[in-house]
N, C-alpha and C positions, 0 to 999 in steps of 0.2 A: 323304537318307540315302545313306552309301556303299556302291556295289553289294559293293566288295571287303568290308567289312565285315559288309554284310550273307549273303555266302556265308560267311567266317567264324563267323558265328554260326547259321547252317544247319547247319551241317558238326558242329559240338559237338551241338546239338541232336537231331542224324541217333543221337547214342550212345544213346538211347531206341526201339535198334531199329525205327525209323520213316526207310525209304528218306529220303534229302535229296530226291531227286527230288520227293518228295510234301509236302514244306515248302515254303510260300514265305511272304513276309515280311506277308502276311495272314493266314495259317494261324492259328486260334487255337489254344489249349492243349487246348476242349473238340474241337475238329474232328479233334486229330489226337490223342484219348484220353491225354493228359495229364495228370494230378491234382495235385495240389499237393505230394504224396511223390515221384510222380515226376520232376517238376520239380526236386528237390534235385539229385542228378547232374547235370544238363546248367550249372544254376547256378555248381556247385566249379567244373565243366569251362572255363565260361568266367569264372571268377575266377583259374585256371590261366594261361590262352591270353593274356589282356589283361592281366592284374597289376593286377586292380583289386577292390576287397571293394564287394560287392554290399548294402546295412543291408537285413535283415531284412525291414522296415518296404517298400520298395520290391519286393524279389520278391511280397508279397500284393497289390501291387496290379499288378504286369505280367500281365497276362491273352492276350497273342499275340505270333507273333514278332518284331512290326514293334514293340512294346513293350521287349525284350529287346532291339534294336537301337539305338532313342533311348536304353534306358538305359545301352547301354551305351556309346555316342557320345558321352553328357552325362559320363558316370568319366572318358573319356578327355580330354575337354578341361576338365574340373575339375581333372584333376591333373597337365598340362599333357604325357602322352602321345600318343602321335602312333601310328595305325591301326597301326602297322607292328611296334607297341612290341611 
């Protein structure tokens, strides 16, 4: 996984009032009191950042951030974006 990417998607995540500093790409959602409402914001946020639509079907199963990172690694070269995009 990419570090750069993976601080990207720390950083959206950090909009849940939860320091970045206290994120890391193990962090799960129950660790850092996250719920599945709360979790909507940071998802737009990074549907925003990357230009990529997140299916539904996949946010209930990403459960940590090293999850949100593969998935969203896998958008970006399924639709032939580049980290930077």
């Amino acid at each position: 996984m990419e570090d750069e990417l993976a601080k990207r998607v720390i950083s959206l995540a950090a909009i849940q009032h939860i320091p970045a500093e206290q994120i890391s790409v193990d962090s799960t959602f129950l660790d850092l009191g996250v719920d599945s409402l709360d979790g909507i914001n940071p998802i737009f946020a990074l549907e925003n950042e990357f230009n990529v639509s997140i299916p539904d079907e996949a946010t209930r199963e990403i459960k940590d951030t090293r999850g949100l990172c593969e998935g969203i690694a896998a958008l970006l070269g399924a639709t032939g974006h580049t980290e930077g995009a």
